[in-house]
The first five atom37 places (N, CA, C, CB, O) and aatype in JSON, in Angstrom:
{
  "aatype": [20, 20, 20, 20, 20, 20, 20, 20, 20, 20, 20, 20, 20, 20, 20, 20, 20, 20, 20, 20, 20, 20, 20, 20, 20, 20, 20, 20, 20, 20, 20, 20, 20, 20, 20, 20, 20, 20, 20, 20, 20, 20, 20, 20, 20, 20, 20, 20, 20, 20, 20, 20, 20, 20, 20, 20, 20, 20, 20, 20, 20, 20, 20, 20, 20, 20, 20, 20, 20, 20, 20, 20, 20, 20, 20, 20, 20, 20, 20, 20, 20, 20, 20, 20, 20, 20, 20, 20, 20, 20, 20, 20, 20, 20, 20, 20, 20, 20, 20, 20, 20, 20, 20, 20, 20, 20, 20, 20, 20, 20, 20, 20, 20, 20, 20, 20, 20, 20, 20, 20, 20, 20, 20, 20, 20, 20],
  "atom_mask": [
    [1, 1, 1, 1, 1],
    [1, 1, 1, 1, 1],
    [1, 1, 1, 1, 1],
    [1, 1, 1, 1, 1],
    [1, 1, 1, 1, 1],
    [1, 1, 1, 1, 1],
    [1, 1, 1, 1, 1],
    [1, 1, 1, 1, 1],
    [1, 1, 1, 1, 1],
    [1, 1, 1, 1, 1],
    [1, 1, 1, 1, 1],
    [1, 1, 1, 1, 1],
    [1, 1, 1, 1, 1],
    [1, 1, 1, 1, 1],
    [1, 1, 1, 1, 1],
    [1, 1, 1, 1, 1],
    [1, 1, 1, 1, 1],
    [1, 1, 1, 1, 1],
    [1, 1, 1, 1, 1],
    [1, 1, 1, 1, 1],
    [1, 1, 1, 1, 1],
    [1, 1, 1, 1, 1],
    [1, 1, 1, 1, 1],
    [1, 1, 1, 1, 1],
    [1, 1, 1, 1, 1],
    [1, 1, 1, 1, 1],
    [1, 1, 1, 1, 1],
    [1, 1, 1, 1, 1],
    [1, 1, 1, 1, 1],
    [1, 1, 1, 1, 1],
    [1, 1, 1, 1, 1],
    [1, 1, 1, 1, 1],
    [1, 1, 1, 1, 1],
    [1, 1, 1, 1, 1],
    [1, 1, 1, 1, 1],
    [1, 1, 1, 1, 1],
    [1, 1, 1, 1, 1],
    [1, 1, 1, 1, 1],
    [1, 1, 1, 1, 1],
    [1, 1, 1, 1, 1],
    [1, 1, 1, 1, 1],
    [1, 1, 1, 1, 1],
    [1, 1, 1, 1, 1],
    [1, 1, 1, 1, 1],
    [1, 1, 1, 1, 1],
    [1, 1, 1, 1, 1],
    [1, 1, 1, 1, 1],
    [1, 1, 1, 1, 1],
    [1, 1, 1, 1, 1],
    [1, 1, 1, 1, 1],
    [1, 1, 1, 1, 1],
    [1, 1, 1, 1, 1],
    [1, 1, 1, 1, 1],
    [1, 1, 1, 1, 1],
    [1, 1, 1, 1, 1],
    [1, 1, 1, 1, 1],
    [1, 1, 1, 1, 1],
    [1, 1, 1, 1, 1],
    [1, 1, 1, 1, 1],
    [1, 1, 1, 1, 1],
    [1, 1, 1, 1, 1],
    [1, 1, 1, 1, 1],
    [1, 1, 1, 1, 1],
    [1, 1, 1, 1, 1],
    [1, 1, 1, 1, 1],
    [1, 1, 1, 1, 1],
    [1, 1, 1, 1, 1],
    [1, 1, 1, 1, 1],
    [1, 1, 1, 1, 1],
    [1, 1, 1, 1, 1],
    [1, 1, 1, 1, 1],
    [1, 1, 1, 1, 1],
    [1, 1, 1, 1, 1],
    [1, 1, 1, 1, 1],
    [1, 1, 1, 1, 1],
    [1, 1, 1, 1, 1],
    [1, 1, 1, 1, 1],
    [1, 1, 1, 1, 1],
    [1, 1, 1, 1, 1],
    [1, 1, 1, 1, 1],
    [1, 1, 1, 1, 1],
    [1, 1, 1, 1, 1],
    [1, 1, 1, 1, 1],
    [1, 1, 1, 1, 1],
    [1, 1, 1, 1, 1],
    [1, 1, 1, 1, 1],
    [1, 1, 1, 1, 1],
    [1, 1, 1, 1, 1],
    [1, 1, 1, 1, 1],
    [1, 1, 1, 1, 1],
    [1, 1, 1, 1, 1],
    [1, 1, 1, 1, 1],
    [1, 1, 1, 1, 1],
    [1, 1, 1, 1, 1],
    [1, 1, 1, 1, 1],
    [1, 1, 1, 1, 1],
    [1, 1, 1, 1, 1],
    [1, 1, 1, 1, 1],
    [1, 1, 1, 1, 1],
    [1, 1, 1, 1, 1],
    [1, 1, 1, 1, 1],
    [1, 1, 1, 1, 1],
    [1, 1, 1, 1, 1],
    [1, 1, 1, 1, 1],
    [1, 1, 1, 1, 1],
    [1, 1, 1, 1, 1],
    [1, 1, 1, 1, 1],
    [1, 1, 1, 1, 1],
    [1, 1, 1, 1, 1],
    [1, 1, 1, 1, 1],
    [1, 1, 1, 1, 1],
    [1, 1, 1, 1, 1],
    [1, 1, 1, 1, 1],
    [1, 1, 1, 1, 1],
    [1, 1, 1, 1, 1],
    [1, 1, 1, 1, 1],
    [1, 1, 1, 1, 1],
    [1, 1, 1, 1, 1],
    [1, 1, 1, 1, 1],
    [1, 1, 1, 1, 1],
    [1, 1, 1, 1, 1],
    [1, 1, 1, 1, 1],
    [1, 1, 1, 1, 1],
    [1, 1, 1, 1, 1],
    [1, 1, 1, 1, 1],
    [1, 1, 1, 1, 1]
  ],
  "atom_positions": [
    [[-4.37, 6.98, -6.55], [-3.58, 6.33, -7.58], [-3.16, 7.36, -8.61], [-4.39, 5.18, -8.24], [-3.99, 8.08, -9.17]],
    [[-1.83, 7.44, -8.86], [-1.71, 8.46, -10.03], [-1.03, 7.5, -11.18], [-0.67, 9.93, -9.6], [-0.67, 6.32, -11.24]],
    [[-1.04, 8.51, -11.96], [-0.43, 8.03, -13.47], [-0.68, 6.19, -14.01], [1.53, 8.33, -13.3], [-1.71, 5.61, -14.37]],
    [[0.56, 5.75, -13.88], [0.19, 4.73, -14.65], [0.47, 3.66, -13.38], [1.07, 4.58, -16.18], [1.04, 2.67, -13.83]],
    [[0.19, 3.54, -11.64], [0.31, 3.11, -10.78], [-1.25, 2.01, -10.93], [0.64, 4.23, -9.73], [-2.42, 2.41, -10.92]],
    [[-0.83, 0.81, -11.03], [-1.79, -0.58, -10.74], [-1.64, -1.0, -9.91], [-1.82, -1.63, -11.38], [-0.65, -0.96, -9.18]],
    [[-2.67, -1.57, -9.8], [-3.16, -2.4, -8.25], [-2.88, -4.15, -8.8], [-5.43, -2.04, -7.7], [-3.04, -4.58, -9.94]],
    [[-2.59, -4.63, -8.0], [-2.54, -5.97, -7.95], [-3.49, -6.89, -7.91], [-2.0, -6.21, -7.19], [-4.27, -6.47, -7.05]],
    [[-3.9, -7.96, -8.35], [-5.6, -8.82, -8.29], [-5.61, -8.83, -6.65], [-5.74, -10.92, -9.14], [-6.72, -8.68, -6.14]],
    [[-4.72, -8.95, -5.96], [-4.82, -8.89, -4.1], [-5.15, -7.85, -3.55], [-3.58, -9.08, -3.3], [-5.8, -7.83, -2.5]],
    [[-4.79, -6.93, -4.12], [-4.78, -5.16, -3.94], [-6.4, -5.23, -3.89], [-3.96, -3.94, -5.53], [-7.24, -5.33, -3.0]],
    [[-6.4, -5.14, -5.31], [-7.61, -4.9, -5.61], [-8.58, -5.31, -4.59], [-7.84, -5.43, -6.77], [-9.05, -4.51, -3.78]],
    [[-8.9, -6.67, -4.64], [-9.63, -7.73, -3.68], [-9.79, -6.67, -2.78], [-8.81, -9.19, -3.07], [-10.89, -6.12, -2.69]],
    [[-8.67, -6.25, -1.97], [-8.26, -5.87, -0.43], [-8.69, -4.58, -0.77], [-6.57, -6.05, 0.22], [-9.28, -4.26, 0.26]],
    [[-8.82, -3.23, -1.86], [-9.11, -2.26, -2.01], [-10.53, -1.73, -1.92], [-8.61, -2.15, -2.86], [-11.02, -0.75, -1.35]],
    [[-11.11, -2.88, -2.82], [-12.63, -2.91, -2.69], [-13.32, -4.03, -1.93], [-13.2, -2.95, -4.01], [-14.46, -4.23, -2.32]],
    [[-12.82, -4.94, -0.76], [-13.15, -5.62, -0.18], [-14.36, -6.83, -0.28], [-13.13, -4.92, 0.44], [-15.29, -7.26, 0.42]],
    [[-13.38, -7.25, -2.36], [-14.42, -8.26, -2.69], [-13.88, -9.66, -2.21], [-14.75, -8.25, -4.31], [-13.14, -9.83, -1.24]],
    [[-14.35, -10.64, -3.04], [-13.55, -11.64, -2.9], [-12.8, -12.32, -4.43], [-14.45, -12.63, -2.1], [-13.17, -12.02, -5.56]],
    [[-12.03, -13.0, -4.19], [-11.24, -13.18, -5.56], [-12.1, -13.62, -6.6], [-10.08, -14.22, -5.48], [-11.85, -13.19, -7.72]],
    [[-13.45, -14.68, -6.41], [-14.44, -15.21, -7.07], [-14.98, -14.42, -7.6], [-15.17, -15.83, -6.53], [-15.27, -14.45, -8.8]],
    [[-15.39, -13.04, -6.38], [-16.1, -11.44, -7.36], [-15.16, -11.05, -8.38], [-16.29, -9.79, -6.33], [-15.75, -10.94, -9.45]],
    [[-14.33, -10.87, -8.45], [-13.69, -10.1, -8.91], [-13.28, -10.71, -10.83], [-12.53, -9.94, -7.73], [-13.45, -10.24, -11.95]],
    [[-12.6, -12.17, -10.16], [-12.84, -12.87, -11.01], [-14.14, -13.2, -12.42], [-12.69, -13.52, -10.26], [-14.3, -13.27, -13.64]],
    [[-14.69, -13.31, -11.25], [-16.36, -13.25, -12.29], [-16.38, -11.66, -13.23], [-18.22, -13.18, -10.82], [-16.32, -11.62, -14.46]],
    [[-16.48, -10.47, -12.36], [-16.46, -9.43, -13.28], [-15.77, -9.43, -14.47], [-16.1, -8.48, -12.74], [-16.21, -8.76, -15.41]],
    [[-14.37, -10.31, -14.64], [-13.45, -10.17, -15.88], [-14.3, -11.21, -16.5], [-11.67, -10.49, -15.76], [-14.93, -10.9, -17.51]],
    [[-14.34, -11.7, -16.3], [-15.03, -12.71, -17.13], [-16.38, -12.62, -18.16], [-15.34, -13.58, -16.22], [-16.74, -13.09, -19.24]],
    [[-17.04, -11.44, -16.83], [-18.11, -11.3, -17.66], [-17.77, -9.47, -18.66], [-19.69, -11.42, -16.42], [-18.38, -8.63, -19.32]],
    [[-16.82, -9.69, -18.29], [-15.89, -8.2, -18.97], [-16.57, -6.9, -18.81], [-15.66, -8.25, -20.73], [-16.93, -6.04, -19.61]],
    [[-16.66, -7.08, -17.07], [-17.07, -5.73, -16.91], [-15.6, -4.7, -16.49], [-18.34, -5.76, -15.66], [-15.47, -3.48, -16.51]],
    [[-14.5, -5.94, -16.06], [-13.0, -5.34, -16.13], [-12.27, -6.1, -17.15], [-12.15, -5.46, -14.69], [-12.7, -7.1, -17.72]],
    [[-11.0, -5.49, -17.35], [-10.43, -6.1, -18.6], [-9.41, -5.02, -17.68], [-11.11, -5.99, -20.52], [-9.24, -3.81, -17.49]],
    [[-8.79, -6.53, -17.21], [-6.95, -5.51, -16.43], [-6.1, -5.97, -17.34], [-6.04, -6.05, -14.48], [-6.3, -6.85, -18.17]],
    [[-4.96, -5.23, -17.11], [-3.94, -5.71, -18.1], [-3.2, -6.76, -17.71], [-3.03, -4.76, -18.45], [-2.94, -6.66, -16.51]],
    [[-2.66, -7.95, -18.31], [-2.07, -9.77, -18.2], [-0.95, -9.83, -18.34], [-2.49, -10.9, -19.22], [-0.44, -9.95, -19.45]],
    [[-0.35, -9.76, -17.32], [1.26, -10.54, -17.39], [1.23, -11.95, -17.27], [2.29, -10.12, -16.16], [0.76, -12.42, -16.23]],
    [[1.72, -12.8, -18.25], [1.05, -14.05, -17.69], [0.1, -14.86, -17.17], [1.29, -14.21, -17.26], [-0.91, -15.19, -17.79]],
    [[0.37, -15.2, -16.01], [-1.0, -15.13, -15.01], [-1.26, -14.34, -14.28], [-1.22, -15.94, -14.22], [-2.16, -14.64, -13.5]],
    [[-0.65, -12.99, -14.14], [-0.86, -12.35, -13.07], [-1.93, -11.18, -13.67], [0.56, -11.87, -12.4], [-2.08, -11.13, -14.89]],
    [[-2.65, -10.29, -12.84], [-3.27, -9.25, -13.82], [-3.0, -7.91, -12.48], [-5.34, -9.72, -14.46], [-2.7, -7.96, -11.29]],
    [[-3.35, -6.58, -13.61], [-3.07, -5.31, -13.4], [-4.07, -4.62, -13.39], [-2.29, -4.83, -14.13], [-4.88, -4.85, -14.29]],
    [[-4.38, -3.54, -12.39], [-5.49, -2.77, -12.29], [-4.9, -1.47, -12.55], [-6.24, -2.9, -10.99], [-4.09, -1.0, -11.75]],
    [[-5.26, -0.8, -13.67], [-4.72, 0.54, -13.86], [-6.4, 1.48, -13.31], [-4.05, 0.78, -15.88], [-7.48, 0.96, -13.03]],
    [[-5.92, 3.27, -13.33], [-7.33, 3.89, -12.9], [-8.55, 3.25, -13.62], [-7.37, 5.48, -13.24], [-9.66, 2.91, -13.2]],
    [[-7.83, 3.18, -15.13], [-9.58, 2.39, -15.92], [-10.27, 1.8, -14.94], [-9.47, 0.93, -17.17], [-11.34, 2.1, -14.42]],
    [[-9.5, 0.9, -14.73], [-10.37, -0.28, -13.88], [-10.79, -0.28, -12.29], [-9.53, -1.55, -13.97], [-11.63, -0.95, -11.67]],
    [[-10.01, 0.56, -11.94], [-10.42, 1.11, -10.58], [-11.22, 1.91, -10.87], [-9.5, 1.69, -9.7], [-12.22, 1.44, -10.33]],
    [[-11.56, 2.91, -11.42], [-12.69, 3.84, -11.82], [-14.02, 2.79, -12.1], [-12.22, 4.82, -13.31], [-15.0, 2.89, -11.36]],
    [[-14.01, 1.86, -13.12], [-15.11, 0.79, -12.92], [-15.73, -0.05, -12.38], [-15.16, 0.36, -13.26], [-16.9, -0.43, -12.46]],
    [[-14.24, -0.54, -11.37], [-15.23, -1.04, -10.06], [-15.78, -0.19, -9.19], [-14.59, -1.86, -9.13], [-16.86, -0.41, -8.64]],
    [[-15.1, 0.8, -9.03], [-16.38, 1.65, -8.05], [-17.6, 2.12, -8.73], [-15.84, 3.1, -7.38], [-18.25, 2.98, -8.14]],
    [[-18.07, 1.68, -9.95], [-19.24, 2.27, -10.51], [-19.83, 0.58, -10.01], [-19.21, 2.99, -12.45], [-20.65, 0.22, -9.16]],
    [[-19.02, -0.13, -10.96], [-20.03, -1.54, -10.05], [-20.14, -1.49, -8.58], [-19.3, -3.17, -10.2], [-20.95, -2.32, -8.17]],
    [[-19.64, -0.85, -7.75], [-20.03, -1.46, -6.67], [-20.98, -0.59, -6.69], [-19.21, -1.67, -5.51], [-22.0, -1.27, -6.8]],
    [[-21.39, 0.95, -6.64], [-22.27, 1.45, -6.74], [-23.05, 1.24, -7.25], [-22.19, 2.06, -6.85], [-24.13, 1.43, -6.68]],
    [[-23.07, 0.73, -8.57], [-24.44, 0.06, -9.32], [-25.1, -0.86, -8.44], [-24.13, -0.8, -10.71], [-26.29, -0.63, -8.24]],
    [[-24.56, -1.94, -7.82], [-24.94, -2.98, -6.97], [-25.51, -2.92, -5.68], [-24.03, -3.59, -6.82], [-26.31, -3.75, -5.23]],
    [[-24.81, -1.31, -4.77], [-25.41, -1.36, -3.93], [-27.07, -0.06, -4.36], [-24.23, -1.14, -2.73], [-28.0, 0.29, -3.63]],
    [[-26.75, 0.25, -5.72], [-28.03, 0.72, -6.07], [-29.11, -0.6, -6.32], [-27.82, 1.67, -7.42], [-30.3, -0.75, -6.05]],
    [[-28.54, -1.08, -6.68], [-30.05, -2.47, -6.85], [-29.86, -3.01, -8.06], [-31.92, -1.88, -6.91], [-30.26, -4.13, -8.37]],
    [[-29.15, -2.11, -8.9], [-28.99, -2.93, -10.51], [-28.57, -4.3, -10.77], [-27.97, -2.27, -11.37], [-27.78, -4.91, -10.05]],
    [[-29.01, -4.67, -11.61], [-28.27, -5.83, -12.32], [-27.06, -5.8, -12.73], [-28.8, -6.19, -13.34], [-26.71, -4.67, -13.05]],
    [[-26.32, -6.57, -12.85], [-25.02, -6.63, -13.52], [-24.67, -6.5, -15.33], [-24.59, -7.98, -13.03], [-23.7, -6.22, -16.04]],
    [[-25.82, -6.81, -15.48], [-26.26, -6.56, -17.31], [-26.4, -4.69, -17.3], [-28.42, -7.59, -17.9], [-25.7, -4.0, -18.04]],
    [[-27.39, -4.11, -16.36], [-27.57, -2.37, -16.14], [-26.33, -1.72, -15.9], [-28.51, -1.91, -14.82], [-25.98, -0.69, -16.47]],
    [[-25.55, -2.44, -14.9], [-24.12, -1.65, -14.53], [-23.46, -2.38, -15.94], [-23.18, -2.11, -12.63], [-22.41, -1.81, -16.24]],
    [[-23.7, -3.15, -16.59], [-22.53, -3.11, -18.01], [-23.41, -1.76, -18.96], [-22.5, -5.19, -19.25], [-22.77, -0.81, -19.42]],
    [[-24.3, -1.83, -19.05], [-24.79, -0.51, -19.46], [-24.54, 0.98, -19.32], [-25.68, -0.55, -19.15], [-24.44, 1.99, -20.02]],
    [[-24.5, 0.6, -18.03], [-24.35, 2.06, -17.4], [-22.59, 2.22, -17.94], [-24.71, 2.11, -15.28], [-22.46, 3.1, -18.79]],
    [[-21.58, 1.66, -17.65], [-20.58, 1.55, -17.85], [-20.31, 1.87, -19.04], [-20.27, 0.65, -17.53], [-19.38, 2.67, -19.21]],
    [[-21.07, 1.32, -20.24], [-21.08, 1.98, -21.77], [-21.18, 3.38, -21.54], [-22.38, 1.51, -22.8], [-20.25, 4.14, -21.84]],
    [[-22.25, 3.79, -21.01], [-22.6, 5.84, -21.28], [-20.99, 6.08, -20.68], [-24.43, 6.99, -19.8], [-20.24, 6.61, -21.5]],
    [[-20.32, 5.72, -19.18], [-19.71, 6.45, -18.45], [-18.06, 6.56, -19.53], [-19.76, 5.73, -16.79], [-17.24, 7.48, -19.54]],
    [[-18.02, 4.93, -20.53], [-17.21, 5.08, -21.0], [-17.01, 5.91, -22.91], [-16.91, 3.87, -20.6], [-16.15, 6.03, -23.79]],
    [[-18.16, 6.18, -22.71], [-18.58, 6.59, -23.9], [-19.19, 8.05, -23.85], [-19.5, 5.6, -24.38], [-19.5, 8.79, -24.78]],
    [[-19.28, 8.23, -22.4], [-19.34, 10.04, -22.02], [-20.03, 11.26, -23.59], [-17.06, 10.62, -21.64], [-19.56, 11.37, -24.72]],
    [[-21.3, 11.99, -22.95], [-22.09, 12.62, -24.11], [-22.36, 12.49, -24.66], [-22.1, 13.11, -24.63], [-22.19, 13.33, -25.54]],
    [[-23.03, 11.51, -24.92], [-23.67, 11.24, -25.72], [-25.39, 11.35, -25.41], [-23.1, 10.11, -26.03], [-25.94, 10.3, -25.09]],
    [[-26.28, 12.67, -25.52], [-27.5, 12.97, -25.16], [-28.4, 11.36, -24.8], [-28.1, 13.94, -26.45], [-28.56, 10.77, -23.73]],
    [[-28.67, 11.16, -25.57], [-28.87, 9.65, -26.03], [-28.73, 8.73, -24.25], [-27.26, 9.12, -27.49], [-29.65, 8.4, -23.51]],
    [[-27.92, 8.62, -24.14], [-27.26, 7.91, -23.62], [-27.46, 7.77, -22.18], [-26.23, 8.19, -23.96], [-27.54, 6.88, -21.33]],
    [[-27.52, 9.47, -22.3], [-27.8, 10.23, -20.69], [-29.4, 9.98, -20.57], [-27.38, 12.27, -20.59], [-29.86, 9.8, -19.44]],
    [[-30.15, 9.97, -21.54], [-31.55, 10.0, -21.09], [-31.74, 8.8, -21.2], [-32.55, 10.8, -21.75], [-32.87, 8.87, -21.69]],
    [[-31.41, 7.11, -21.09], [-31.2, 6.13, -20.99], [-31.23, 5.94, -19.67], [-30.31, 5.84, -21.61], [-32.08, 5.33, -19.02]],
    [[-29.97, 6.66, -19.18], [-29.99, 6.48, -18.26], [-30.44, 7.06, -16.88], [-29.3, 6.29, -18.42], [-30.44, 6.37, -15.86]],
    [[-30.75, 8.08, -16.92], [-31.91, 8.98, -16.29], [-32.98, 7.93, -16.19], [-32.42, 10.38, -17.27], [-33.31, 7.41, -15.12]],
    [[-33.47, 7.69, -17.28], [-34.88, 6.45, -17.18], [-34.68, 5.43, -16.47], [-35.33, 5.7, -18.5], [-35.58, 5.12, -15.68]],
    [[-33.39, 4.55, -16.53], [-33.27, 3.91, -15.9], [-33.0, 4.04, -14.2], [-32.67, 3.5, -16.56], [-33.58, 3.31, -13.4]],
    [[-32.17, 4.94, -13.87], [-32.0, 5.36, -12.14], [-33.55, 6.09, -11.66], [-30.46, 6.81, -11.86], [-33.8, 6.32, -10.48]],
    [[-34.53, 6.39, -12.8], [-35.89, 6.44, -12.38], [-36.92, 5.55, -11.97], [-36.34, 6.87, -13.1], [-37.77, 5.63, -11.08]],
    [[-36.61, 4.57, -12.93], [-37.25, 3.18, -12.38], [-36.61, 2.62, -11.03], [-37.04, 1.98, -13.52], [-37.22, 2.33, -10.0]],
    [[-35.13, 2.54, -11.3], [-34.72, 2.06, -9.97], [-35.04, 2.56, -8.7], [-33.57, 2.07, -9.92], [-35.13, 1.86, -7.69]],
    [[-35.27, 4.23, -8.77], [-35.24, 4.71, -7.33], [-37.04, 4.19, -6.93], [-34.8, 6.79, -7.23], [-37.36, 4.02, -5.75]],
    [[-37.96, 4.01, -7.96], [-39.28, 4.14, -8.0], [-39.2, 2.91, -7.21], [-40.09, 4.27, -9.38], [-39.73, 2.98, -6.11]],
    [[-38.37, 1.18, -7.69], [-38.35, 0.28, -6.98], [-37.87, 0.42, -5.54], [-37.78, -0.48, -7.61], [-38.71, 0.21, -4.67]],
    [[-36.59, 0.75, -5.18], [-36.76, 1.56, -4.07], [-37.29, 2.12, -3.33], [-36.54, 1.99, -4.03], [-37.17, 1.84, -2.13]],
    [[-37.94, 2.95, -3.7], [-39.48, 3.91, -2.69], [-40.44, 2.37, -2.04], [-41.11, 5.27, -4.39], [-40.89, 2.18, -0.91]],
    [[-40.49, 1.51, -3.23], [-41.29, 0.71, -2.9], [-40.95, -0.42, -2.0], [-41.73, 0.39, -3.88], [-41.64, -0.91, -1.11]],
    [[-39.74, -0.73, -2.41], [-39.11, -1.35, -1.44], [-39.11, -1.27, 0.04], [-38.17, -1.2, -1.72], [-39.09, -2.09, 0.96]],
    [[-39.14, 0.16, -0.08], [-38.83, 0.88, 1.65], [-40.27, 1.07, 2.0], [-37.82, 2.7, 1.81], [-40.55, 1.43, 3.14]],
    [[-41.05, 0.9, 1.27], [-42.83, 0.91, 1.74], [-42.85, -0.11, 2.53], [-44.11, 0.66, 0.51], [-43.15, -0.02, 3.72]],
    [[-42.41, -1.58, 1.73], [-42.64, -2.59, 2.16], [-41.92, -2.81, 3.91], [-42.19, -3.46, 1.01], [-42.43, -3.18, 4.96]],
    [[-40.93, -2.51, 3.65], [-39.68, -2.42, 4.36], [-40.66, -1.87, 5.84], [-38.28, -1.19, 3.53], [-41.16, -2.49, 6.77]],
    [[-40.62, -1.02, 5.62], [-41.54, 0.34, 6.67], [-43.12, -0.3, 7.4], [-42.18, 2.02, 5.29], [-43.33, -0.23, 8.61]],
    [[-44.11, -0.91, 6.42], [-44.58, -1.52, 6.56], [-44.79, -3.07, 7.81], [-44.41, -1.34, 5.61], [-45.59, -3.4, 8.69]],
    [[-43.26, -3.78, 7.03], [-43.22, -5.29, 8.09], [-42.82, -4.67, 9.26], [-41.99, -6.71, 7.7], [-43.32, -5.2, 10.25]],
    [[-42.21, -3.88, 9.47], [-41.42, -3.56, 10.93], [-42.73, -2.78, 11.07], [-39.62, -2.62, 11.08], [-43.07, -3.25, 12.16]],
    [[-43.78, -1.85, 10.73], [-44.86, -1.84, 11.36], [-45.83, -3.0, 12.35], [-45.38, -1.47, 10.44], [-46.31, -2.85, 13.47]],
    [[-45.86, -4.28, 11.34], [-46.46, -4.86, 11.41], [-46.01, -6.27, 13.09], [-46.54, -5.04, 9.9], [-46.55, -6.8, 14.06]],
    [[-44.49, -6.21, 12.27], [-44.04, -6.54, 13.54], [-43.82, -6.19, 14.69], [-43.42, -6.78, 13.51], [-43.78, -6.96, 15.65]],
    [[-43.66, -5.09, 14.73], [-43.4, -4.28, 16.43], [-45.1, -4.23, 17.11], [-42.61, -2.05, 16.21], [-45.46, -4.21, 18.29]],
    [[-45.94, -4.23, 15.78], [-47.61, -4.76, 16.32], [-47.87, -5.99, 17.05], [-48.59, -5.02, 15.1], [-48.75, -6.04, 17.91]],
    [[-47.07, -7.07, 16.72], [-46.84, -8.67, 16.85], [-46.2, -8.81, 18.2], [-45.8, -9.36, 15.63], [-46.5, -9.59, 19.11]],
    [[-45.23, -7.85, 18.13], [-44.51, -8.43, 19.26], [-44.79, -7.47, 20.27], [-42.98, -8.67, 19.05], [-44.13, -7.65, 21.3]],
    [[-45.55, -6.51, 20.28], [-46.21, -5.61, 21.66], [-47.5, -6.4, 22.08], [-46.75, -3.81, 21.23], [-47.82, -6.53, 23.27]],
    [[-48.4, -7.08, 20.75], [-49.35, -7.91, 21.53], [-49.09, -8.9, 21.74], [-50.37, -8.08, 21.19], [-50.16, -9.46, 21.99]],
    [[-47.96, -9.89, 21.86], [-47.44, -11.03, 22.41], [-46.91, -10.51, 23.9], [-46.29, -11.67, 21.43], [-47.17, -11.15, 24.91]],
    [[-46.45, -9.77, 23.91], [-45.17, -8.58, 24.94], [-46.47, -8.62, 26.46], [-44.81, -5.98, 23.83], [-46.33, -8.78, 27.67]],
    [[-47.92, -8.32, 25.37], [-48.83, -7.89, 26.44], [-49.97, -8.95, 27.11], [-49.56, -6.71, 25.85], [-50.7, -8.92, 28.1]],
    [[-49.67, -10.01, 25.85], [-50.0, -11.42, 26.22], [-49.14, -11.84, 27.57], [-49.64, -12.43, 24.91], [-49.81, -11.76, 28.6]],
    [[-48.18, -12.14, 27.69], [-47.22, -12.82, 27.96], [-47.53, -11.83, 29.81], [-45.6, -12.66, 26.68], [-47.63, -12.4, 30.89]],
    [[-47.63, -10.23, 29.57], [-47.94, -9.67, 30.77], [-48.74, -10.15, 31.67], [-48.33, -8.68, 30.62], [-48.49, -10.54, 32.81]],
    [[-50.15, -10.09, 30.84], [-51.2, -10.94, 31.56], [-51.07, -12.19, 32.14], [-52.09, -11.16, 30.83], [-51.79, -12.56, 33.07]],
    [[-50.09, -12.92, 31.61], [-49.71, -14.29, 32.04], [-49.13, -14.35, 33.46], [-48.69, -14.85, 31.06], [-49.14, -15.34, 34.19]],
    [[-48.51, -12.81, 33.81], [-48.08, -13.0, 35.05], [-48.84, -12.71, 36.73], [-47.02, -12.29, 34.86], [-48.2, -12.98, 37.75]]
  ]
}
């Protein structure tokens, strides 16, 4: 996208492969603010630059309240402060993560245990 080239609310949708309800909801909860012709609305880079931080925030694990956060530092850039906010925060997150994938790592342990001694049940049966 260069200069002052917007995307369309369809574009968009179709760009980041949400649905109109997502997308919708984000303005609402003013994590975008496109520009309003009427009824129609405009995605300039601003706002394309911010949905790809939400989607990244989201498929990081955050909340939608953290990615409006995070979105403050990115739009508010240097502020020391700000950065170690958020450092703390992608620390906790990755920490939930690790743990996540324990768990994660774990059931598929537990299951491939389940279903080799059913696997070997089921052998004997024959």
């Amino acid at each position: 996208m260069s200069g002052s080239e917007e995307l369309s609310f369809k574009e968009m949708c179709a760009r980041f492969d949400v649905t109109p309800r997502t997308l919708r909801y984000y303005e609402y909860i003013e994590l975008l603010q496109p520009r309003k012709d009427g009824r129609s609305r405009f995605y300039g880079p601003r706002e394309v630059a911010r949905m790809k931080l939400i989607l990244r925030g989201r498929r990081f694990g955050f909340s939608l309240e953290e990615i409006r956060q995070w979105l403050e530092i990115y739009d508010q850039k240097g502020d020391r402060e700000q950065y170690e906010v958020w450092i703390d925060k992608a620390n906790r997150q990755l920490d939930l993560l690790a743990s996540q994938r324990a768990d994660i790592d774990n059931a598929i342990k537990d299951l491939r245990a389940l279903r080799d001694e059913t696997a070997e049940i089921l052998r004997k049966m024959d």
